[in-house]
C-alpha positions as CSV (number, residue, x, y, z in Angstrom):
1,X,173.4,76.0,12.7
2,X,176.1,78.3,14.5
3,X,173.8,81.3,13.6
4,X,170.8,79.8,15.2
5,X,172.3,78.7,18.0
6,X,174.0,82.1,18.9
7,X,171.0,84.0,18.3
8,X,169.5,81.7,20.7
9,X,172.1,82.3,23.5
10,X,171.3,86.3,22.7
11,X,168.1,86.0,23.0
12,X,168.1,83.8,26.4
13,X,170.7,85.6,27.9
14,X,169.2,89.0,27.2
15,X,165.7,87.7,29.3
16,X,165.4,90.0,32.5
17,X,165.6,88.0,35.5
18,X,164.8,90.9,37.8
19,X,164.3,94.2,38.5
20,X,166.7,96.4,40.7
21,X,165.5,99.9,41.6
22,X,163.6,99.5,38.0
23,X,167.0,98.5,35.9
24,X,166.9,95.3,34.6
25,X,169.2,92.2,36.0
26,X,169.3,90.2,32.9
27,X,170.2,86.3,33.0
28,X,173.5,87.3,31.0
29,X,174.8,89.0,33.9
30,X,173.5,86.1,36.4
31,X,174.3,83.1,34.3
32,X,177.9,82.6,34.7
33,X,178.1,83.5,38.3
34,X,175.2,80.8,39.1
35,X,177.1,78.2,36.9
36,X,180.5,79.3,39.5
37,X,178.1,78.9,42.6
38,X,176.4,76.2,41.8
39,X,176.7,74.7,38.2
40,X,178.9,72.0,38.8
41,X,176.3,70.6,41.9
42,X,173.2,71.1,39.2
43,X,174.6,69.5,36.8
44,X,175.6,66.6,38.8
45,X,172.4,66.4,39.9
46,X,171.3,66.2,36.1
47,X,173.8,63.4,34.7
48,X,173.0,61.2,38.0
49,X,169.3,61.5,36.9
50,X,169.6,60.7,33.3
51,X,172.1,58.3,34.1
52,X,169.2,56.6,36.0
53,X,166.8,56.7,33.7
54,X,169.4,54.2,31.3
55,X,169.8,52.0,34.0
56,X,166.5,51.7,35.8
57,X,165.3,50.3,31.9
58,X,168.0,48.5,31.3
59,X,167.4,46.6,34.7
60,X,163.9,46.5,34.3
61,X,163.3,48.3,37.7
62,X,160.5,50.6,37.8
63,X,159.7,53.7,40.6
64,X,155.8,54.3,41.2
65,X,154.6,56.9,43.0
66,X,154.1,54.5,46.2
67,X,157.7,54.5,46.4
68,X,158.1,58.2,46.2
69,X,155.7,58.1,48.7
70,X,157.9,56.2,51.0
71,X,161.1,58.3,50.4
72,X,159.3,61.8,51.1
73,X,158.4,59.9,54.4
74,X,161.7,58.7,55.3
75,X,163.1,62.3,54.1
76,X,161.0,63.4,56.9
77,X,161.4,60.8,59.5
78,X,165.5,60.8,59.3
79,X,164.9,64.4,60.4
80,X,162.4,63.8,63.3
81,X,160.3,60.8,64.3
82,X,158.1,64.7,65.6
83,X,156.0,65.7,62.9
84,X,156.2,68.9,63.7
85,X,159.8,68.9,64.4
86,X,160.7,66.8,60.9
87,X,158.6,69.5,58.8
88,X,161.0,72.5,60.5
89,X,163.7,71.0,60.2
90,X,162.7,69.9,56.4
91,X,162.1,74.0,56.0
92,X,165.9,74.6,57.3
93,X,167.3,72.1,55.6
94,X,166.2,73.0,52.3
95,X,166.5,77.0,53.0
96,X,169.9,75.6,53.5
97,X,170.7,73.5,50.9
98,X,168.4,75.3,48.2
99,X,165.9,72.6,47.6
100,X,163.0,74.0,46.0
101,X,160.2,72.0,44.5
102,X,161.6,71.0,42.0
103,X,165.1,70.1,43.2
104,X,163.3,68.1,46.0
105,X,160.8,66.5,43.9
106,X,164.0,65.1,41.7
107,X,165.9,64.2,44.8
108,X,163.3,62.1,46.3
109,X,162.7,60.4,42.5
110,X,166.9,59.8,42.3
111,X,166.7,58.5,46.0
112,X,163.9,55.7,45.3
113,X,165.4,54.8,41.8
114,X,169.1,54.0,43.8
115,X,167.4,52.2,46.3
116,X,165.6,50.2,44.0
117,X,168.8,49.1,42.3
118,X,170.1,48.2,45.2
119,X,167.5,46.2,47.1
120,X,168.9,43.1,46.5
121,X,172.5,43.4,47.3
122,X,171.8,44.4,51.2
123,X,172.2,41.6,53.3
124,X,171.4,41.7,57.0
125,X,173.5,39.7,59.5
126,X,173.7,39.1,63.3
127,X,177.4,40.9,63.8
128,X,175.6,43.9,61.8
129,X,172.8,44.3,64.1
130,X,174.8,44.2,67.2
131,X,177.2,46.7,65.6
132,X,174.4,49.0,64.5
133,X,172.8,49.2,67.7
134,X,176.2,49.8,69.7
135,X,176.6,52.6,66.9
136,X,173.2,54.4,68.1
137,X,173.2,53.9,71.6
138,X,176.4,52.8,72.6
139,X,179.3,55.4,74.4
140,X,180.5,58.0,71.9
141,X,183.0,60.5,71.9
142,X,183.4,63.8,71.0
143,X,186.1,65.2,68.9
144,X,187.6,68.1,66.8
145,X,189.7,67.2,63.5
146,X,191.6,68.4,61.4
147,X,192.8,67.3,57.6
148,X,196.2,68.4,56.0
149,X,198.4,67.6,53.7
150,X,201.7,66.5,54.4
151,X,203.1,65.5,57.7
152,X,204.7,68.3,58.1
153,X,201.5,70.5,57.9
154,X,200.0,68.3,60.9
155,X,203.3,68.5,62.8
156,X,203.3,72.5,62.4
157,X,199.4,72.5,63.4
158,X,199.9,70.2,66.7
159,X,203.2,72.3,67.2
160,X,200.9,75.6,67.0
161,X,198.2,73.6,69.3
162,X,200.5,72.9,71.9
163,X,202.0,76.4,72.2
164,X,198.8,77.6,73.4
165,X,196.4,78.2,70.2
166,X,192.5,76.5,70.4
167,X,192.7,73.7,68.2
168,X,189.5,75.0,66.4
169,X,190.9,78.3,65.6
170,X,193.8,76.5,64.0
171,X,191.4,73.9,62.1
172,X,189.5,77.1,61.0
173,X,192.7,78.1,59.6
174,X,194.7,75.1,58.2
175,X,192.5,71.9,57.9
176,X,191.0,70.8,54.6
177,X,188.3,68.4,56.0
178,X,184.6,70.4,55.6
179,X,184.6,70.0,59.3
180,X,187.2,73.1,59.6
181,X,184.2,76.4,59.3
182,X,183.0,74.7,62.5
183,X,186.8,74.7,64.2
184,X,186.8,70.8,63.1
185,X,183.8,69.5,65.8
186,X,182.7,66.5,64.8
187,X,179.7,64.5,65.9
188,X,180.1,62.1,68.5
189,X,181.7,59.2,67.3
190,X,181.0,55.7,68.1
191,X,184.2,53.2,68.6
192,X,182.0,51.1,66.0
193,X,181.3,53.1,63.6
194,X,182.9,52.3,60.3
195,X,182.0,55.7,58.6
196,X,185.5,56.9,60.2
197,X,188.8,54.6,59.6
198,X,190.1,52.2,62.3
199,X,193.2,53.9,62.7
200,X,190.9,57.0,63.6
201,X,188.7,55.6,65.9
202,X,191.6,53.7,68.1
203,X,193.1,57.2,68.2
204,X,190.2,58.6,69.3
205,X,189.7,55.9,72.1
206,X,193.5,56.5,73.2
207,X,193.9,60.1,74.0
208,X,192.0,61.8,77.2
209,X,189.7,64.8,77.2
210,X,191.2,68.2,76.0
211,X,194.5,65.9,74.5
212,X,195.4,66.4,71.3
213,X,196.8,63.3,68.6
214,X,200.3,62.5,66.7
215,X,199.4,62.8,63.2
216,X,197.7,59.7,61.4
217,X,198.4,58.9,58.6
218,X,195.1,58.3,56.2
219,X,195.2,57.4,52.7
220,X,196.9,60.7,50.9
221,X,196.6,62.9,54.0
222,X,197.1,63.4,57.5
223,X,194.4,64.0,60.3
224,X,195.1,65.5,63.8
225,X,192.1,64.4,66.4
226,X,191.8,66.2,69.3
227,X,189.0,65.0,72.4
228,X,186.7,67.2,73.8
229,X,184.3,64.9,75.6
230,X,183.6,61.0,76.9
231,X,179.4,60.3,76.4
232,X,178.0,57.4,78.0
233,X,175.7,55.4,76.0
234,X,172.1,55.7,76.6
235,X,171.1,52.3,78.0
236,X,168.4,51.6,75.6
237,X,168.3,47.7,75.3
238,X,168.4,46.0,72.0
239,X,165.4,46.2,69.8
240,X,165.7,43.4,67.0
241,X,163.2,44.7,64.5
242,X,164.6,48.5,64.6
243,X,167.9,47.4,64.5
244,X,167.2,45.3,61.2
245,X,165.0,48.4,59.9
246,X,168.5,50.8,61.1
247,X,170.9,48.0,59.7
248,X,168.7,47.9,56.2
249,X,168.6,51.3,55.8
250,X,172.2,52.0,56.3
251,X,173.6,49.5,54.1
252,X,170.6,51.0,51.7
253,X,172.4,54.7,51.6
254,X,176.2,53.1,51.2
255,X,175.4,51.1,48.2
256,X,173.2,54.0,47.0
257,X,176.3,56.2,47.2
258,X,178.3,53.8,45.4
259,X,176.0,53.2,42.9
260,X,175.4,57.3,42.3
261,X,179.6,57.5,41.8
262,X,179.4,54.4,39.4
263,X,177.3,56.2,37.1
264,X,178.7,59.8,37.5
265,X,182.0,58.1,36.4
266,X,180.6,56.0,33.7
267,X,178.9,59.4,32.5
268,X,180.9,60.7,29.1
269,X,180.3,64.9,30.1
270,X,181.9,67.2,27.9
271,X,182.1,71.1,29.4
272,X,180.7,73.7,26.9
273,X,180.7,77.0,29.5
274,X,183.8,78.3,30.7
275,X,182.5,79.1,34.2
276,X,180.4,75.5,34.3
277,X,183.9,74.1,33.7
278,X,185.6,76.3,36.5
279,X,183.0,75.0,39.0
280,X,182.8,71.3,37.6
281,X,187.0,70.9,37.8
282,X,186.6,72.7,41.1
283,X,184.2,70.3,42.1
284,X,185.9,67.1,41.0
285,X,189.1,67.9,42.5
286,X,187.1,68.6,45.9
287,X,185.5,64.8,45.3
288,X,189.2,63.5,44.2
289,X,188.1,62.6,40.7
């Protein structure tokens, strides 16, 4: 059995994968830095979808192609309610985030099975509506972040922002939120949004444009907020039936998340390749698992 399977490995590993001024790139060479890149994201990918699989039979829940129909629709329309705008933003997105055919196709199957799980735990409700529609079309502000560690990193941050350094160059440098390869520029950001903590949004609300925030205190680390603009709302009035359609949606993708960590971390994964491993402890430690 060892003999077999390392012949195999040989074998596979010794396939050419390309050609480079007519000397052969083999998959030997390529497989261990695409397991660094992106193993640990693939493989994800893979346990959430055989995790599924278990689940969506052990629930009796099935996925037909009408509602793979309906997620490649509402892949598109969260994009662009344009057509045209929707499929080039599609072509960016997955340029982007290297969705071929395949990856996609998988994606939209994983997206319908978790929102058939979940269908009957969202529950619609009048303070959810309001909220939702003051989330869209309500004011927002604007805001750069920052993430560190200790107080004392977010003191020495706001001491360096105050001496005269752009807060994004210093977020570039210090802040461990994803937000920091943009200089830490958020979205706009709704007072009702829930996506952000309380204590964030209050913050937000309390300092004017171009000030910069005491350090708050989140649940391990510490952010630094600074405001860079006030937008007024855009006056639309509320529209009941979008609002429930916004509100189902919504509660749709946060117990989809849920239920996708559930079954990751229910998932018994044991880590045969060393550079697989490398990316998947890399990974976790990113996630905080």
């Amino acid at each position: 059995m060892i003999g077999i399977d390392f012949v195999t490995s040989t074998l596979i590993d010794a396939r050419p994968a390309a050609l480079v001024d007519g000397i052969i790139v083999d998959w030997g060479e390529m497989r261990p830095l695409l397991n660094e890149a992106a193993g640990a994201a693939i493989l994800e990918e893979i346990i959430l979808d055989r995790m599924l699989i278990t689940e969506l039979a052990r629930t009796g829940h099935l996925v037909t192609d009408r509602d793979l129909e309906r997620e490649r629709n509402l892949f598109y329309r969260t994009l662009s309610t344009d057509p045209d705008v929707a499929a080039r933003l599609a072509r960016e997105l997955r340029i982007r985030q290297g969705l071929g055919r395949r990856r996609l196709s998988r994606l939209l199957h994983r997206n319908a099975s978790l929102r058939a799980l979940v269908a009957d735990d969202v529950m619609i409700s009048e303070d959810a509506i309001l909220q939702t529609h003051e989330i869209l079309h309500g004011p927002t502000r604007r805001a750069r972040l920052m993430v560190l560690p200790t107080l004392a990193e977010a003191q020495a941050a706001i001491d360096r922002v105050r001496a005269g350094e752009f807060f994004g160059d210093v977020a570039v440098d210090v802040s461990t939120d994803t937000s920091a390869s943009r200089g830490g520029l958020l979205a706009p950001i709704s007072h009702a949004d829930p996506t952000y903590p309380q204590v964030m949004r209050d913050a937000l609300w309390a300092l004017d444009p171009g000030e910069a925030s005491t350090p708050i205190l989140l649940t391990k680390q510490y952010a630094v907020l600074m405001l860079v603009a006030e937008i007024d709302g855009d006056g639309i009035a509320l529209d009941r039936v979008e609002m429930e359609r916004q509100v189902r949606l919504r509660q749709q993708r946060l117990l989809m998340d849920l239920k996708a960590r559930q079954l990751l971390t229910e998932a018994s994964v044991t880590i045969i390749d060393a550079a697989l491993k490398d990316s998947w402890n890399d990974r976790a430690a990113r996630a905080g698992r």
